[in-house]
N, C-alpha and C positions, 0 to 999 in steps of 0.2 A: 311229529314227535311221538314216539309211544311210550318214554318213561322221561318220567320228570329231570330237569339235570338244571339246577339253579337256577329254575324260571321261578321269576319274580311273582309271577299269579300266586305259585302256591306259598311262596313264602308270605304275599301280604296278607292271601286268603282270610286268615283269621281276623285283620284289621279293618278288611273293606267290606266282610260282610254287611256288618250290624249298619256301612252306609249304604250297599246297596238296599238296603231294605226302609230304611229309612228316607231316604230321596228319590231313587228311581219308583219303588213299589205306586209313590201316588203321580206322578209321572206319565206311566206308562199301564196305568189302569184301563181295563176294559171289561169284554164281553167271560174274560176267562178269570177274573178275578172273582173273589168269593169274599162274603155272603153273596147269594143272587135269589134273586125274589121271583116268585110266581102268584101273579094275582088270580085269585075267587071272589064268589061272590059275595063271602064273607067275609073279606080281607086279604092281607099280604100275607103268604108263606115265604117263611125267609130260611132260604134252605142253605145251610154253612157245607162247609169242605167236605166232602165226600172221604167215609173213612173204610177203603177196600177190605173186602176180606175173604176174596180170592177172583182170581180170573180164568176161564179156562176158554180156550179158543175166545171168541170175542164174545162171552157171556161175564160182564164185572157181577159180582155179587159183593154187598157192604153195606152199610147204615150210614146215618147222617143226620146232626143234630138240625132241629130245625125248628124255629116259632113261629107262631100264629099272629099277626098281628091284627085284630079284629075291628071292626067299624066303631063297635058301640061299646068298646072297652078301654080304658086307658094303659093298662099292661101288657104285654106280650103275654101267652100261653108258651109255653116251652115243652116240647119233645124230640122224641127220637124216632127211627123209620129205617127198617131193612128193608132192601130193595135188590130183584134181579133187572140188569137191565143190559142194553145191547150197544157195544163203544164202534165207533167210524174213526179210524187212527188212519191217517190219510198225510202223514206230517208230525207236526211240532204240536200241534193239539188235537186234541180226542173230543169228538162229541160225544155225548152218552144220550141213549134214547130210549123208545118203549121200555121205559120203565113199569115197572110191575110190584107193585106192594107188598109185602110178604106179612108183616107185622108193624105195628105202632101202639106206640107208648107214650103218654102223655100221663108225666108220674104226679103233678097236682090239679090233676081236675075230675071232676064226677063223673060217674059213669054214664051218664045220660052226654054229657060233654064231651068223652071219648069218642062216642060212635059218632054224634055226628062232625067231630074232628076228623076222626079218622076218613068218613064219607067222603068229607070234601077234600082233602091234602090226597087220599088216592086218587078218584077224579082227575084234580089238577095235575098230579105228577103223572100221570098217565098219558098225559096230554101235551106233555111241556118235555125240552130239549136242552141240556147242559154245555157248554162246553170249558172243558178243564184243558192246561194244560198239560205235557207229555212228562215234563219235569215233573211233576205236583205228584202224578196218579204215579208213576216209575217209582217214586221215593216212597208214596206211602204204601204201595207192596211189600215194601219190605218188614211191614207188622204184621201181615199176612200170612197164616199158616199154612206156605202150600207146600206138597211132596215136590222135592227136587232129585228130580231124574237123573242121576248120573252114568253114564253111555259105558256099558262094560265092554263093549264091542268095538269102542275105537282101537287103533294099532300104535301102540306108546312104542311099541320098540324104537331106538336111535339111530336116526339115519346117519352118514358116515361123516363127520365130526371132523375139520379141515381145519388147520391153523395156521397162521402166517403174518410174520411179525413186518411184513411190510404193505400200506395199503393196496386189498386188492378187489376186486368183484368175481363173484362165481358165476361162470358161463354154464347154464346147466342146457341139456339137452334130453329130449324126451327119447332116452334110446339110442340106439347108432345113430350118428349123423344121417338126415333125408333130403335131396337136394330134390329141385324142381327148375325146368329152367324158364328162365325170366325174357318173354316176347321180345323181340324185335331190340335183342342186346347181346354179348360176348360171353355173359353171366347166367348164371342158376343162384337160385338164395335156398340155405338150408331155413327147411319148412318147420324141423320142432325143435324152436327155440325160439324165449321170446325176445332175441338178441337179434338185431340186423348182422345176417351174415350171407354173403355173396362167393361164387368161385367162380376163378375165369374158367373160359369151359376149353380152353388151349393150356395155357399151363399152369391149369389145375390148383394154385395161387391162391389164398382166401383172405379176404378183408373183415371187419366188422367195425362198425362205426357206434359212438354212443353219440354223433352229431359233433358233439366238441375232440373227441379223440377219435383218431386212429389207427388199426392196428394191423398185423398182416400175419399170415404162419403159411405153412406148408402143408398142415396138420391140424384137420380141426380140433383135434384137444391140446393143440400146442407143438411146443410154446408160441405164443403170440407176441409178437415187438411190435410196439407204439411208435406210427411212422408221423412225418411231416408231409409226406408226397404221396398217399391215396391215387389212384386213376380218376380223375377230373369226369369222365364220363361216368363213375362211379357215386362220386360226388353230388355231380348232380342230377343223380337218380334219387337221393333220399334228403336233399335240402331239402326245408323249409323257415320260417323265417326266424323261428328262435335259433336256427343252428348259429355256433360261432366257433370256428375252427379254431382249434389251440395254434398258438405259435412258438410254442413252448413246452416239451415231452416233460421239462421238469415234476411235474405234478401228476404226470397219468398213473393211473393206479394200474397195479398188474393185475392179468386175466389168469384165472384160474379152469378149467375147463373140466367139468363130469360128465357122465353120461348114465348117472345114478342117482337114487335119492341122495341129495349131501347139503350140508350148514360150510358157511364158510365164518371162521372167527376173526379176523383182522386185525391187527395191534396198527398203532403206528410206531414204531421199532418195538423192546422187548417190553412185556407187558408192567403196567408201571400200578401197583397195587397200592390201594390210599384206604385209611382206617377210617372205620362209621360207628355209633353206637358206643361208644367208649372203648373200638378196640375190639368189639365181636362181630363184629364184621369186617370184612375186606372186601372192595372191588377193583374192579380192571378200569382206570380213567383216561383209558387212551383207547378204545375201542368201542364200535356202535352197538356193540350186543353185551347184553346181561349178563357179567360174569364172577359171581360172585363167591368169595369163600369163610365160610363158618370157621373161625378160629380157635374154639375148643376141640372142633372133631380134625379139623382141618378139612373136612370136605370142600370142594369146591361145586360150583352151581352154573349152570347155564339155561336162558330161558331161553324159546327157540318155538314158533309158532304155538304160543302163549302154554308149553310143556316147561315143566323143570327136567333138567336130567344132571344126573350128580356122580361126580368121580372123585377118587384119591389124590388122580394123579390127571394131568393136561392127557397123555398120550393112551388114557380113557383104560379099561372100558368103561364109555358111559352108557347109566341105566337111569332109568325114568323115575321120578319121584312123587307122588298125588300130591297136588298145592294146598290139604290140609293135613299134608305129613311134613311138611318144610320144618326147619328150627323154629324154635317160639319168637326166636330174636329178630326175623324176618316183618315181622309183624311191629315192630319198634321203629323200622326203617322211617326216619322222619319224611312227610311228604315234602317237604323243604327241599330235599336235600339232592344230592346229584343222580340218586337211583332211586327218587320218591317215586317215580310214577309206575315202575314193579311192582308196586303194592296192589296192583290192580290183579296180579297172576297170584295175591296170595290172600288163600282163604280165610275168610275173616273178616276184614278190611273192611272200611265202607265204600273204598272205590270198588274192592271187587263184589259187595251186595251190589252196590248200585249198577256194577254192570249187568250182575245174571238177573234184577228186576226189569232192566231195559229191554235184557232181550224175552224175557215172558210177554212182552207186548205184542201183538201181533200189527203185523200194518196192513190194515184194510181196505176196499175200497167197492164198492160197487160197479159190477160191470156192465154196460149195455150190451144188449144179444145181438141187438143188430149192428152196433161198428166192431165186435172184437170176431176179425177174424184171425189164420191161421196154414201155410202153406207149409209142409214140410216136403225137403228134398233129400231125396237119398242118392246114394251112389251107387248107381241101377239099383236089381228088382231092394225091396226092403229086406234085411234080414235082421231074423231075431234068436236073443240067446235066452234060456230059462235062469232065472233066478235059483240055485240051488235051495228046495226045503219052501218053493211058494209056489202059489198060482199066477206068478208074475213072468213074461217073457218082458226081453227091452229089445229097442232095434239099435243096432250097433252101427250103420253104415250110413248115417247121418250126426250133424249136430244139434239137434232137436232130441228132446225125451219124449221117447216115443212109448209106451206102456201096451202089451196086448192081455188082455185079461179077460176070461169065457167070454171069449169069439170077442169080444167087445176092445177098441183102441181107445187107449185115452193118451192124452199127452200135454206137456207142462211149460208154458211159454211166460214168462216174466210175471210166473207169483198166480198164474190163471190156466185151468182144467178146460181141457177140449173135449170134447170125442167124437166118434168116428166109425163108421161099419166098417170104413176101410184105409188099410194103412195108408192111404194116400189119400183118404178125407172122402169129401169133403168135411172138415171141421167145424164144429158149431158149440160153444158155450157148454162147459157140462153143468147143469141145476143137481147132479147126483155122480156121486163116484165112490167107487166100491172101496171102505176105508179099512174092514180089518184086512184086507188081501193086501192091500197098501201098506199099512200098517207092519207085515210081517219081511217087508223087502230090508234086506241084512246092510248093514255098514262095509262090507266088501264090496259091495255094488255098485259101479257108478250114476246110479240113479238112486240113489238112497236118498239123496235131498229132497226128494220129491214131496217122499214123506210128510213134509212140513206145509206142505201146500193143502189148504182146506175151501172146502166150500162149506158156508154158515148156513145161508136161505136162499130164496128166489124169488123173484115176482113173475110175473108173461114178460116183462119188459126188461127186468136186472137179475144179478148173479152175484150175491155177493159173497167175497173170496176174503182171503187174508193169506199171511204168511210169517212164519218167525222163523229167525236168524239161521237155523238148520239147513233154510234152502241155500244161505249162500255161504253153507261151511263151517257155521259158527257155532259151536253148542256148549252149552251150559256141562264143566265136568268137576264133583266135588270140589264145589266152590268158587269158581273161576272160569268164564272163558276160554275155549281154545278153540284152534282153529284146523280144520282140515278134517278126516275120519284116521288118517295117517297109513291108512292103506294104499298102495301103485294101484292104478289104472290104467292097464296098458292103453295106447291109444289105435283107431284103426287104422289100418293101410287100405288102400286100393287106388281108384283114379284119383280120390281125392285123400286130404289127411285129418281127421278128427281126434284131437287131444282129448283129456281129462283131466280135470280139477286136481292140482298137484297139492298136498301137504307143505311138500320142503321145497328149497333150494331158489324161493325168493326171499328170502329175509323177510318175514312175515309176521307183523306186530300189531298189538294194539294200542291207540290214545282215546281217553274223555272223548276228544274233540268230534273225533273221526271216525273211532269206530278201527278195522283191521287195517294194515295201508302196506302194501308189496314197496320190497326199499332196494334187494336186490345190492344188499350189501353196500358201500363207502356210497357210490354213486348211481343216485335215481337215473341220469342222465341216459343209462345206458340201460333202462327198461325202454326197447322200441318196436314192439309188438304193434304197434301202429302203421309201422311202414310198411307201405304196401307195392314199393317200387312200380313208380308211377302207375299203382291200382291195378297193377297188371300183372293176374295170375296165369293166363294163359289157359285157365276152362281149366286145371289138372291139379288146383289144391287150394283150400281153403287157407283165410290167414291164419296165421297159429294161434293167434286166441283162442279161436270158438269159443268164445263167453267162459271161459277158465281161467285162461292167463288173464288174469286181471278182473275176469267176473266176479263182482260180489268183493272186491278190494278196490279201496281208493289209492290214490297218488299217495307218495307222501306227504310229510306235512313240514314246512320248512319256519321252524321253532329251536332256535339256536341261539341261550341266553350264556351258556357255562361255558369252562374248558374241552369240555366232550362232548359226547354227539352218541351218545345209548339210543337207540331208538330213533335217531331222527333221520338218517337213511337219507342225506341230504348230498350235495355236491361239497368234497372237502373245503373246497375255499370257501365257505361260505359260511363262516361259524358265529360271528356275531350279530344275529339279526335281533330283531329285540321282541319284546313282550306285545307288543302293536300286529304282529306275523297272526297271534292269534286270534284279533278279531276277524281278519281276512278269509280265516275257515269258518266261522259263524256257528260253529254246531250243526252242522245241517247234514240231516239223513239222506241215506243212499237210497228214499225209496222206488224201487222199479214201476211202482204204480205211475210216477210221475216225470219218466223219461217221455222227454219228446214222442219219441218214436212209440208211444204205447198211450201215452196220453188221452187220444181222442177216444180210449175205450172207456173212460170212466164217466160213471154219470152224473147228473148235475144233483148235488146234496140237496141246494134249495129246492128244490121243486119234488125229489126223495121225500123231504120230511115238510112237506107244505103245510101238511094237518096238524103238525107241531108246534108250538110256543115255545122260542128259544127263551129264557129265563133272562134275564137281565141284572147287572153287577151291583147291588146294591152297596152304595161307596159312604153310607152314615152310618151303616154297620162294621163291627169288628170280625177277622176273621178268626175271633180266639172261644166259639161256640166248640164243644165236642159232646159226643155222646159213648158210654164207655159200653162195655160186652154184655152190663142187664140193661142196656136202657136208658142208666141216668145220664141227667144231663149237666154239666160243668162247664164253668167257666175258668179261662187261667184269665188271673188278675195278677198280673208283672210276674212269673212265677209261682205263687201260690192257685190252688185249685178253691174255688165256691159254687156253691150250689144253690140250686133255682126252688125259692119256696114264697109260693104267691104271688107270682111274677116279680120278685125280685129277689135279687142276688145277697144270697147271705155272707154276712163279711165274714162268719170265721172259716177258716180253712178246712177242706173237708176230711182233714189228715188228720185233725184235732175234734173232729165230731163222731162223738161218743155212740149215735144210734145209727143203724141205715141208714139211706136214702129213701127208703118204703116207709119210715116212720116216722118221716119230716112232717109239720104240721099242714094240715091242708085245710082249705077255706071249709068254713061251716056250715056250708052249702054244699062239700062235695060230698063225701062218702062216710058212711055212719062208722061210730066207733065198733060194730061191732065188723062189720065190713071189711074196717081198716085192718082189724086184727086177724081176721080172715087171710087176706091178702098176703099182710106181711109171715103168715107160717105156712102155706100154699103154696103150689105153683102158679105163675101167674097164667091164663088162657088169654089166650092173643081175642082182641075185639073184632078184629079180621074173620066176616065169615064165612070166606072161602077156604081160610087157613088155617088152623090151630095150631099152636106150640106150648112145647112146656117147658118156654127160658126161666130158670130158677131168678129170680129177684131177689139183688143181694148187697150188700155194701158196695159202695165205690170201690171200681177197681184202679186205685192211683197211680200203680204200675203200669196200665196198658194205657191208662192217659197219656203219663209220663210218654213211653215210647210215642204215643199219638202226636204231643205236639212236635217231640223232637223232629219226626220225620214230614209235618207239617212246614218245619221251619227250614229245616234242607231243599223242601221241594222248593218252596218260593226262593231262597237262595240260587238255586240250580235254575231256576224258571226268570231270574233277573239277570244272571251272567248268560243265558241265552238272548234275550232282549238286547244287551250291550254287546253282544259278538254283534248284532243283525241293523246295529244304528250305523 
């Protein structure tokens, strides 16, 4: 499903939080739960929830409340601690590692007490290994002030806008029709498309099968009629055991057929418009795509690989609209409701923060030099084209990325950097790859994903890489997710056929759940880019995937609780399944680190961070410790905020306290009054003596508390309906 349509989750959302958090949280406690403790030799550091405050490649930088719980003391000491440190996103949890100390603050205790706090808590943190969940650190990004890149280069123009008030699927093809013919049979199957399509090679006759239908023409753009009697030897060339032949044309949807970028919009008869919002909005509740209209302007809306585009009128022109220029009323869209989960394509939202935080994450993984190898085949000698405006050529007559750059080859295989003296290798692990020359490869390029592909560091023995969303199409554009560069790629010709990662003309969306998912219009059925007519190409073309059709998209997701079906890109008959469909997808990442087939490349984390102490979950602590932008440290007590004065917590609210936090009373042992006064009209200098700063020391900042815990309390929510998809 990629937008909400009366699923019960989000209606009950607000009622089942406050239990998931209350009965699963102690449940299902672990290594990833927080506080987590790191013992010294002067006691437990109890280090609370990590509070980001920016990520860039797989370097987190943030702070984090944390006390001292000492041998020969009966209080806690209480501070705070910025920290650069290096995150392994391999999954659903992040470890965080070589941590590095930047500053600490411990705002009641003497300065003799500082430094050798500080000694020790660096030391240990130095030495010790986190791991947070992906939930937790995704959410609290979003207090985070980072620059968000929005891509001026993608190609919003509208691809060619198709309607039809009876249900149908758009048959797209990459181009003219390309046949190839199929070994030791009567047949040839067109090659660019990701449709099973076959021709007799007598007369000339074309079939296409979605497994449950099929259909026949004359003509491969039509028209096509849904038959009962397919050629049996046709048949079964592309069984397998889900197939279930219709016995009944009643229900087949019609084929529509391009040979150009195009959307297809589908009604099921004439479009049947239903009021939202008191009336300021209108949608289409008889079709699986976004289509929605503003009733003051009377614009109408369609969203369409995660793009608005907006017109007057149905029979268009449509033009593209930025998702934080929408109407304000878009933003009102209840997430309850039948077009709640569009809220994700419109800026603002916290579905769509939470989506452009998820994809700031990189997923990483360390490589072994000795298992990842790398064989690239071309379609004879290799050729290559220039990048116009770079020092970048690509080789064009393979499906591999193949990069030449001064005299030097690199190339990009599932999220990991090769190189090579020679285009045809041998390949070996790259520890270093030329990033501003990278860097400048344009969005018309079909090797522009590449871009996102980084190497971090190296050892003699690992490589470690990472990747975000951009390799596989996804990018963050003012405010929202989308998907594609929206530019054509032609694809090659020669003995063999090489596609390119299409923009349009799969029904291309996204869900929470899933991430992007190809629906291909009424009926997933008939996405069959799989068949490979019994695996037999005959040496003269590749299958039409090439890691496009379908690379870097999942299935859909079959989540059908409403009348309509927005988003959910499912098989028509199949509209009431229930709220249970969702735990069956788990939340689980598409990462390429972790396919099979690439798997054996990653290296083993335990025996990576041997020299580490992974920290442990200290479960008699609360995870309601913060530390706010000078340093102080706060506690939320049900709601209200108190602060830490002499190891213990002052009951009045700090909202209500008339002096700093620098001018809290501190033991008569620590720092002299003239000291104190010092301090408090000063900058403060970090004790750290590798580092100095000069963070101003100032009242509690209530407000960024405030944001702190909220997006504290989101993450564990997000990080407990992860756990309950995966029981």
């Amino acid at each position: 499903m990629r937008f909400n349509l009366k699923n019960r989750y989000w209606r009950l959302l607000p009622s089942i939080q406050l239990l998931w958090l209350v009965i699963l949280q102690p449940l299902s406690a672990s290594a990833i739960d927080w506080p987590q403790n790191v013992q010294t030799d002067k006691g437990t550091l109890v280090v609370y929830q990590p509070q980001p405050e920016s990520l860039n490649g797989n370097v987190l930088k943030g702070r984090a409340a944390m006390s001292f719980e000492l041998k020969d003391q009966a209080e806690p000491v209480f501070g705070a601690f910025w920290f650069n440190a290096k995150i392994d996103n391999n999954g659903d949890i992040a470890l965080v590692r070589d941590i590095v100390v930047n500053e600490v603050r411990w705002p009641n205790s003497s300065t003799e007490d500082q430094q050798n706090f500080t000694d020790t808590a660096s030391k240990a943190l130095a030495s010790s290994s986190f791991e947070i969940s992906m939930a937790r650190l995704s959410t609290s990004l979003e207090l985070a002030e980072q620059e968000k890149h929005s891509l001026d280069n993608l190609n919003n123009d509208a691809p060619e806008i198709m309607f039809s008030t009876r249900l149908s699927v758009l048959l797209s093809y990459d181009g003219k029709p390309q046949y190839k013919k199929i070994d030791n049979s009567p047949y040839e199957r067109v090659l660019n498309t990701p449709f099973a399509i076959a021709r007799d090679t007598k007369s000339k006759k074309l079939y296409l099968s979605s497994g449950q239908y099929w259909y026949t023409a004359t003509d491969p753009m039509g028209p096509w009629i849904a038959t009962l009697f397919p050629p049996a030897d046709l048949v079964a060339m592309v069984a397998s055991e889900d197939d279930n032949l219709a016995k009944s044309l009643t229900n087949a949807p019609n084929i529509i057929a391009v040979d150009k970028p195009a959307e297809l919009i589908a009604t099921d008869g004439a479009p049947q418009w239903q009021s939202l919002i008191d009336g300021k909005l209108l949608y289409v509740n008889n079709t699986e795509t976004a289509w929605v209209r503003e009733t003051t302007s009377g614009d109408m809306y369609l969203l369409l690989s995660g793009r608005w585009f907006t017109s007057k009128k149905q029979a268009g022109p449509w033009t593209f609209v930025r998702a934080d220029k929408l109407p304000a009323s878009f933003k009102d869209i209840p997430p309850g409701s039948d077009i709640g989960g569009l809220r994700v394509s419109v800026a603002g939202t916290d579905e769509a923060n939470q989506a452009l935080m998820d994809a700031q994450i990189p997923q990483t993984t360390a490589i072994k030099r000795s298992e990842a190898t790398l064989n690239v085949e071309y379609d004879g000698e290799p050729k290559f084209n220039a990048i116009n405006g770079t020092q970048v050529s690509y080789a064009v007559n393979t499906a591999a990325q193949v990069l030449l750059i001064n005299d030097v080859y690199y190339a990009v295989d599932n999220g990991v950097w090769f190189t090579a003296k020679s285009a045809k290798g041998p390949w070996i692990v790259a520890d270093n790859i030329p990033n501003e020359a990278i860097a400048k490869i344009p969005a018309t390029s079909p090797v522009y994903n590449t871009t996102y592909v980084q190497v971090y560091d190296s050892t003699p023995d690992v490589v470690y890489v990472g990747y975000t969303p951009g390799y596989l199409w996804s990018y963050p554009y003012y405010g929202v997710p989308v998907y594609g560069t929206g530019w054509y790629y032609p694809p090659y010709w020669g003995h063999y056929y090489y596609p390119r990662p299409p923009t349009w003309g799969l029904h291309i969306g996204y869900n929470p759940w899933t991430g992007w998912n190809v629906g291909v219009s009424w009926s997933n059925g008939f996405y069959r880019a799989g068949v490979t007519w019994h695996g037999s190409y005959g040496g003269y073309a590749r299958p039409c995937c090439g890691g496009y059709y379908g690379g870097g998209h999942r299935r859909p997701v079959v989540i059908n609780t409403g009348n309509i079906n927005i988003g959910n890109t499912i098989n028509i008959g199949n509209r009431n399944n229930s709220f249970n469909h969702i735990t069956a997808n788990k939340l689980t990442k598409n990462n390429l680190y972790n396919r099979p087939e690439t798997r054996s490349r990653i290296a083993n984390s335990a025996q990576l961070n041997k020299g580490l102490t992974k920290a442990s979950y200290n479960k008699d602590r609360s995870n309601n410790i913060f530390a706010d932008k000078h340093g102080n440290v706060a506690r939320d007590n049900q709601g209200k905020w108190q602060y830490s004065n002499e190891g213990k917590w002052n009951t009045k609210n700090i909202a209500d306290k008339a002096t700093s936090a620098s001018s809290a009373k501190m033991p008569k042992s620590s720092i002299s009054q003239a000291k104190t006064q010092q301090l408090n009209n000063t900058n403060r200098v970090s004790t750290m003596k590798h580092q100095q700063t000069n963070r101003q020391r100032g009242g509690f900042d209530q407000q960024g508390l405030d944001r702190a815990r909220s997006a504290r309390q989101n993450g564990m929510t997000r990080e407990n309906h992860s756990r309950v998809q995966k029981r």
